[in-house]
The first five atom37 places (N, CA, C, CB, O) and aatype in JSON, in Angstrom:
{
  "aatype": [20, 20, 20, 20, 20, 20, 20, 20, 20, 20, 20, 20, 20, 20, 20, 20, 20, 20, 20, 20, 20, 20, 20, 20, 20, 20, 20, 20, 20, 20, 20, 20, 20, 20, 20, 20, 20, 20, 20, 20, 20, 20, 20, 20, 20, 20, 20, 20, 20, 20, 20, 20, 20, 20, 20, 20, 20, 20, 20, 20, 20, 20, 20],
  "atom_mask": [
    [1, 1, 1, 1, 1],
    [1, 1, 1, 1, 1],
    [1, 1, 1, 1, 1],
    [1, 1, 1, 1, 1],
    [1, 1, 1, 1, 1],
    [1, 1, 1, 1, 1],
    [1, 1, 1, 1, 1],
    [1, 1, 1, 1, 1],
    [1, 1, 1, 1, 1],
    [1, 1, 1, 1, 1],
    [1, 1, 1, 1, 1],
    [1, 1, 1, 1, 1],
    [1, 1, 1, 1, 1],
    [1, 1, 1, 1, 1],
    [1, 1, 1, 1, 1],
    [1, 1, 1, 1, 1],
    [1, 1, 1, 1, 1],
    [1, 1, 1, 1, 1],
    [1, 1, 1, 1, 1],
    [1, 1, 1, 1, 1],
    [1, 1, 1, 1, 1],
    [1, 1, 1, 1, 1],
    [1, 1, 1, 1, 1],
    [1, 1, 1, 1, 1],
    [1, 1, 1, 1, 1],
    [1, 1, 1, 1, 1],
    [1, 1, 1, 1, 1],
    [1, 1, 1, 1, 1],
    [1, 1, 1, 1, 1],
    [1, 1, 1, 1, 1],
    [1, 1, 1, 1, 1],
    [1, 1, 1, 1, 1],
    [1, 1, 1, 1, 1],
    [1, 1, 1, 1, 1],
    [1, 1, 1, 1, 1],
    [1, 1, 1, 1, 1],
    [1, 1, 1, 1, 1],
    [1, 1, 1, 1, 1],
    [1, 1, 1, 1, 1],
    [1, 1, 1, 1, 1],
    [1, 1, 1, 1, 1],
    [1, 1, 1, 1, 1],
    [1, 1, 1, 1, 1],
    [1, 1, 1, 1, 1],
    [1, 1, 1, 1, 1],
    [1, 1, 1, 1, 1],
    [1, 1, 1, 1, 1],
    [1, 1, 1, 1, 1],
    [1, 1, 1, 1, 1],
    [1, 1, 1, 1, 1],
    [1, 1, 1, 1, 1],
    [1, 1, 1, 1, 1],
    [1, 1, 1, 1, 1],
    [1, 1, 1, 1, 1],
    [1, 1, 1, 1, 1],
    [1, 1, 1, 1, 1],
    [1, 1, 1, 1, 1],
    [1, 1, 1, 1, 1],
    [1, 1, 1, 1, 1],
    [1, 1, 1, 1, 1],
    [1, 1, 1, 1, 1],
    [1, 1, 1, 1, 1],
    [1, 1, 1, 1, 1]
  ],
  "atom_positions": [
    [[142.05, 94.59, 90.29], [141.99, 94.67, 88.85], [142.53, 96.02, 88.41], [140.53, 94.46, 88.35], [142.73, 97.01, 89.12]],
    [[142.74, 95.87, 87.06], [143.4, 97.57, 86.59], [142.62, 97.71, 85.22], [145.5, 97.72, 86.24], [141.8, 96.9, 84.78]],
    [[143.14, 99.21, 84.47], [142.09, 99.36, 83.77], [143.58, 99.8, 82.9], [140.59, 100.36, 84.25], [144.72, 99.54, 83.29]],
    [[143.16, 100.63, 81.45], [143.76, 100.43, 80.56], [144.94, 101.5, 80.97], [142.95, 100.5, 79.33], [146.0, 101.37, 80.37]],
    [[144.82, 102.56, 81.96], [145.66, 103.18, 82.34], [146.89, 102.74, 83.01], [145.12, 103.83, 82.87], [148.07, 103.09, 82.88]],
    [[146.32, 101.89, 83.74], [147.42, 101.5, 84.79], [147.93, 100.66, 83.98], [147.07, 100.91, 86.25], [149.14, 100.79, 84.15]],
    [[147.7, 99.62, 82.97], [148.64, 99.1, 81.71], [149.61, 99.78, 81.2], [148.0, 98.86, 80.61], [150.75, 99.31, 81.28]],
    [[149.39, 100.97, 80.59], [149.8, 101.69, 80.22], [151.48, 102.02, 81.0], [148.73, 102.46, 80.21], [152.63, 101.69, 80.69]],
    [[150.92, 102.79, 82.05], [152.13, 103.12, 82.78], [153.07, 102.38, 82.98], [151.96, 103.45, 83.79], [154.28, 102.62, 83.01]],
    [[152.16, 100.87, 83.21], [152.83, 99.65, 83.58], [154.31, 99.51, 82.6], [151.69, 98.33, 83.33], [155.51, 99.52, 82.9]],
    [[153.36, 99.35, 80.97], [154.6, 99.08, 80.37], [155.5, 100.42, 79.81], [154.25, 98.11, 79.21], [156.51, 100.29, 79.11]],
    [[155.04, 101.52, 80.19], [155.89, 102.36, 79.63], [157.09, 102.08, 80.73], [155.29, 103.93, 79.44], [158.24, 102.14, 80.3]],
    [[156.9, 101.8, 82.01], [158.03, 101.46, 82.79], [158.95, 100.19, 82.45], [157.52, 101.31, 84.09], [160.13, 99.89, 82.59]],
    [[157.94, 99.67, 81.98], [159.0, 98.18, 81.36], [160.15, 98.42, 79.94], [157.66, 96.73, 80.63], [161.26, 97.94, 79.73]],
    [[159.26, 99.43, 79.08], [160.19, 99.86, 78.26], [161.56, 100.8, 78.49], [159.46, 100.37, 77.49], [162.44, 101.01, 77.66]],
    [[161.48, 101.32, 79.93], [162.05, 102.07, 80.56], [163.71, 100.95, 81.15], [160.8, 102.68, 81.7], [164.92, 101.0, 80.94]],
    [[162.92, 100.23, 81.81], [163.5, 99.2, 82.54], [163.59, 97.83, 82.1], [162.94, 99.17, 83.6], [162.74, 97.03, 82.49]],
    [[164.67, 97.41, 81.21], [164.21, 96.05, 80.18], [164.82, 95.03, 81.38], [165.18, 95.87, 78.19], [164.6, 93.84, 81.16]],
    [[165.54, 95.34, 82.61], [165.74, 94.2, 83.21], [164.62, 93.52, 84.24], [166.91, 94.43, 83.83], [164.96, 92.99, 85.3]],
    [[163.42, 93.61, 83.85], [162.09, 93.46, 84.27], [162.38, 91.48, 84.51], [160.71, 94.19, 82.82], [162.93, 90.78, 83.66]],
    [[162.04, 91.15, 85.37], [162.05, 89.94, 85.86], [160.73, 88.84, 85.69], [162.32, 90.24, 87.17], [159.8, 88.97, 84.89]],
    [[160.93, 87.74, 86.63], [159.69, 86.59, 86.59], [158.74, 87.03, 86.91], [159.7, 85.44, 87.35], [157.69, 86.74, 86.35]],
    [[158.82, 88.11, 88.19], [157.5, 88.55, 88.82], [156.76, 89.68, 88.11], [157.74, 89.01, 90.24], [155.57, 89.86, 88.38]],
    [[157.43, 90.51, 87.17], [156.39, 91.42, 86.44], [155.78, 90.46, 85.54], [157.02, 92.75, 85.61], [154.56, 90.66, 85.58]],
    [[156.06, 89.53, 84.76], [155.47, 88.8, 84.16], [154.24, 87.89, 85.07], [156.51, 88.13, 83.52], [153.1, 87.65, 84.7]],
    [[154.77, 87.59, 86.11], [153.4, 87.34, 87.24], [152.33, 88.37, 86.94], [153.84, 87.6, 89.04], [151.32, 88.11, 86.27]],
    [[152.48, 89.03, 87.23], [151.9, 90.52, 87.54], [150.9, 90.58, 86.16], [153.32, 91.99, 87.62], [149.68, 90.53, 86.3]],
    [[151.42, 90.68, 85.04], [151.17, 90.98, 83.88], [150.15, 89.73, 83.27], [152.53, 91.24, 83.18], [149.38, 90.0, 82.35]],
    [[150.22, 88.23, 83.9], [149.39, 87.47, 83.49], [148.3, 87.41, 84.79], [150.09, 86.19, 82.99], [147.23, 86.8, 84.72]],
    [[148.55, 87.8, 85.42], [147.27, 88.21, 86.85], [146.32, 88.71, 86.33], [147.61, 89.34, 88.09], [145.14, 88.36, 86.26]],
    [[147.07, 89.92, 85.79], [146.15, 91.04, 85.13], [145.72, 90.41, 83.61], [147.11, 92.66, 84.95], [144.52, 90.7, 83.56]],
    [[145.94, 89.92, 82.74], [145.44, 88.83, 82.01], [144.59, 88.44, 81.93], [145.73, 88.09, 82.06], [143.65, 88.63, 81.15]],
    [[144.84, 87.35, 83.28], [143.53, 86.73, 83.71], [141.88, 87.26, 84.44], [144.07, 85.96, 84.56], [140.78, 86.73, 84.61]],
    [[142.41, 88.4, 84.69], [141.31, 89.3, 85.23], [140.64, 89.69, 83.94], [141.84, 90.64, 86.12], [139.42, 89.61, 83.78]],
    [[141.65, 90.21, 82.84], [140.34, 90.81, 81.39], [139.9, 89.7, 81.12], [140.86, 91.58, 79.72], [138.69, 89.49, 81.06]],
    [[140.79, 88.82, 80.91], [139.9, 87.47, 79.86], [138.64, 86.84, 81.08], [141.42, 85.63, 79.28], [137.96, 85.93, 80.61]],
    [[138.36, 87.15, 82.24], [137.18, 86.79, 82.94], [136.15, 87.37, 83.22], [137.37, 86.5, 83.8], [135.14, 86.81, 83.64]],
    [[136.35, 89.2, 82.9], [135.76, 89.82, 82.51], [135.45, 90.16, 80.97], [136.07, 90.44, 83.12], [134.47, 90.59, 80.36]],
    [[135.92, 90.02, 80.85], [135.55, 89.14, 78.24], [134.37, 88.0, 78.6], [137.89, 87.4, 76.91], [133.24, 87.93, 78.12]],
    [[134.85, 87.36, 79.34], [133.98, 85.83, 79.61], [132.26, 86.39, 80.37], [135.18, 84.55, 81.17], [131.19, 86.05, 79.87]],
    [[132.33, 86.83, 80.99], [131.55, 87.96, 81.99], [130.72, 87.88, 81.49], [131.83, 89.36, 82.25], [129.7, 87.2, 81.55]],
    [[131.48, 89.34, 80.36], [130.46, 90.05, 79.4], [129.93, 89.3, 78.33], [131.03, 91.2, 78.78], [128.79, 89.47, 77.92]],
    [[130.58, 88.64, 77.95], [130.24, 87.79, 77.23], [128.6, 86.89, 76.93], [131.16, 87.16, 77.61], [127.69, 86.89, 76.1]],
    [[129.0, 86.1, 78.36], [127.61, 85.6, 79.03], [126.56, 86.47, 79.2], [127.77, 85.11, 80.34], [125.43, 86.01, 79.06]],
    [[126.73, 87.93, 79.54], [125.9, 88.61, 79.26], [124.95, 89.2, 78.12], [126.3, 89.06, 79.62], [123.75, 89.49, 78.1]],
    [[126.04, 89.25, 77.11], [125.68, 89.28, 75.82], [124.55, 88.19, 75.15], [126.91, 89.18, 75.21], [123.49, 88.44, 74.59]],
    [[124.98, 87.34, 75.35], [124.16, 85.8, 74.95], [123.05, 85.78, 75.81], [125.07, 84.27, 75.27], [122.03, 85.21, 75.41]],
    [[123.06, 86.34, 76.94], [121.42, 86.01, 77.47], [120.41, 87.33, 76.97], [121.34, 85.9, 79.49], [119.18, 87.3, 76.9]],
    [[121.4, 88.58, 76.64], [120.45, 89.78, 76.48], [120.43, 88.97, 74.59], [121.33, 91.95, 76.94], [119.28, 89.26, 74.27]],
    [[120.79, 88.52, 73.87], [120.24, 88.18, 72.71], [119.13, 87.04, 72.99], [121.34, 87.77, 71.76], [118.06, 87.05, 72.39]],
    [[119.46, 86.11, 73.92], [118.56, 84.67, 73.93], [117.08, 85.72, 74.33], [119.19, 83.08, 75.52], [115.96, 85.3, 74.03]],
    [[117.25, 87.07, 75.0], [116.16, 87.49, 75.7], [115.24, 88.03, 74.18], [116.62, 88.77, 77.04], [114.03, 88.04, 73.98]],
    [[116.25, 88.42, 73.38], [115.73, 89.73, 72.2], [114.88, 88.65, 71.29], [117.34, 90.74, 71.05], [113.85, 88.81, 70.63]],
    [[115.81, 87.38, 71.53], [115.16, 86.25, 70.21], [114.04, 85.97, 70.79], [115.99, 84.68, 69.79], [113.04, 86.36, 70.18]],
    [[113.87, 85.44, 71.71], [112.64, 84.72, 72.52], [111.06, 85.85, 72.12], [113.16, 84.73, 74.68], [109.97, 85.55, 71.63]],
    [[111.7, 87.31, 72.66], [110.62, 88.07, 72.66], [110.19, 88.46, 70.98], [110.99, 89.36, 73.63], [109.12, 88.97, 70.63]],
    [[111.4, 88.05, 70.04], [110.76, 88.66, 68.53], [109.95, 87.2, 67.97], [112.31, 89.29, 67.14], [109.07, 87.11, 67.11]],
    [[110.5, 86.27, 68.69], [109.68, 84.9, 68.63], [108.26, 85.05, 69.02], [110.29, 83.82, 69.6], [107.4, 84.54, 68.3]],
    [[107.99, 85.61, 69.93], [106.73, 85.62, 70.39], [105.83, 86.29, 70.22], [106.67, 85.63, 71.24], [104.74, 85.92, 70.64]],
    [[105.96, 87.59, 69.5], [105.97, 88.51, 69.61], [104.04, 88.43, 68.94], [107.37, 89.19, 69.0], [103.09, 89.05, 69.41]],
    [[104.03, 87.78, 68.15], [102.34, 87.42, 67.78], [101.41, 87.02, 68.79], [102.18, 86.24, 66.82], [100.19, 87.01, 68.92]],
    [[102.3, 86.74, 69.37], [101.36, 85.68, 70.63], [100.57, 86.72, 71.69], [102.67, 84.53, 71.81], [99.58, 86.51, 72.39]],
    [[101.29, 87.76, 71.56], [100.42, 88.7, 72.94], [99.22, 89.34, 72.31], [101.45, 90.17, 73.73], [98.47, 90.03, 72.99]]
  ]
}
């Protein structure tokens, strides 16, 4: 996986080099697919730390 740096460099080289081929575009939806599964991740994470916050302000009389 890469982080926003190594993007970076990535395309400042592409702007460098416009005869960039099929395989940087490989490359570039690899890496794609790695944020959008980590978006998805976090995501799921998000939704259970709220399902956790609702549940407990739900209950919250009960103890």
């Amino acid at each position: 996986m890469t982080d926003i740096e190594d993007i970076n460099k990535y395309l400042n080289g592409i702007e460098l080099d416009k005869s960039r081929g099929e395989n940087e575009i490989k490359v570039l939806r690899r890496y794609r697919g790695c944020l959008l599964e980590d978006i998805h991740t976090q995501q799921q994470c998000l939704d259970r730390i709220d399902y956790l916050i609702y549940e407990i302000e739900k209950h919250k009389g009960d103890f």
